[in-house]
C-alpha positions as CSV (number, residue, x, y, z in Angstrom):
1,X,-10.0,-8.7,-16.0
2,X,-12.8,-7.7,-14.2
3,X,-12.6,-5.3,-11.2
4,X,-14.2,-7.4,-9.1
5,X,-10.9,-10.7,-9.7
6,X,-8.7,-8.2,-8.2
7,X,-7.6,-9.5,-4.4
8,X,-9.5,-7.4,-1.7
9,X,-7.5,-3.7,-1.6
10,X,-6.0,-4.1,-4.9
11,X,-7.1,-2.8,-8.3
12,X,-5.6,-2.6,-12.2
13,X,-3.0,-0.1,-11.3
14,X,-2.3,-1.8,-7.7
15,X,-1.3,-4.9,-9.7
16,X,0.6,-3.1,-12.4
17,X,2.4,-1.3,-9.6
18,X,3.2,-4.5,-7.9
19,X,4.8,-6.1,-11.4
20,X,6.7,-3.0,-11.8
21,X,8.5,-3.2,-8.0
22,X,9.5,-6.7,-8.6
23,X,10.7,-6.8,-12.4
24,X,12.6,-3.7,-11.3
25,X,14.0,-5.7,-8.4
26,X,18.0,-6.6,-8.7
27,X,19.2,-10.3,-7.6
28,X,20.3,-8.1,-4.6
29,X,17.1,-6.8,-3.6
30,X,15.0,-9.7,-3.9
31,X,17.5,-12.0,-2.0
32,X,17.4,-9.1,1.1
33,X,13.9,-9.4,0.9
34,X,13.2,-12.6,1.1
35,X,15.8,-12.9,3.4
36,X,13.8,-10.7,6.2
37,X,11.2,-12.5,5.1
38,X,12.7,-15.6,7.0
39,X,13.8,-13.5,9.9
40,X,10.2,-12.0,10.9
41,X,9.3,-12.7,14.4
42,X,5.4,-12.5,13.1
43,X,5.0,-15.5,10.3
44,X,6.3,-18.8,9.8
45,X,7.1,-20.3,6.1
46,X,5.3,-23.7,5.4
47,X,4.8,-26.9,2.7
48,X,0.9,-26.8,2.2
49,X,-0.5,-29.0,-0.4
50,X,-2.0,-27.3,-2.9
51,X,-5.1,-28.7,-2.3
52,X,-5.8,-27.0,1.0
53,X,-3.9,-23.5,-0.1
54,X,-7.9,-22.3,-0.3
55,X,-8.2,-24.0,3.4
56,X,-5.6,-22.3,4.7
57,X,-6.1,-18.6,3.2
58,X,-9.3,-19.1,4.6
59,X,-8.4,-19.6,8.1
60,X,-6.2,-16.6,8.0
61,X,-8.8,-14.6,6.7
62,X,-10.9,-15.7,9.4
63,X,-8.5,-15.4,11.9
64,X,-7.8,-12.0,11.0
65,X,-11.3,-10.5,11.1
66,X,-11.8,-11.8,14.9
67,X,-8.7,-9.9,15.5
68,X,-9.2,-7.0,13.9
69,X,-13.2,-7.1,15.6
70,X,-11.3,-7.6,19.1
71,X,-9.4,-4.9,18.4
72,X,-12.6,-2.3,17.2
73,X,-13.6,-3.4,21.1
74,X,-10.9,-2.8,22.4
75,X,-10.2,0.3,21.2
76,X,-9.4,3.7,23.8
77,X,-13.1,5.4,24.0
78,X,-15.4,2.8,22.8
């Protein structure tokens, strides 16, 4: 795999370290998680199509850069 397939802020070892933490999750674990998953005040879960999954992570990707630029202007001192 090349460098650049990785998802933006992950490389080879960021991927490796994210297959360890969930093979190394118990039945437990991964139940709890998923469970505050469903119980975050922040996101909602949703049925896309497939089709439109590259629609959609789009739009949150956009979505996120005008918030992150709003917050740069908004920030104490500038």
């Amino acid at each position: 795999m090349r460098s650049n397939d990785f998802p933006p802020g992950l490389d080879e070892q960021g991927v490796r370290d994210l297959i360890e933490y969930y093979e190394s999750q118990t039945d437990e674990e991964a139940a709890a998680e998923h469970e505050a998953a469903l119980a975050s005040p922040t996101g909602t879960l949703m049925e896309v199509p497939t089709e439109l999954v590259p629609l959609v992570r789009d739009l949150i990707a956009r979505h996120l850069k005008k918030r992150q630029s709003r917050e740069k202007s908004w920030a104490p001192g500038s």
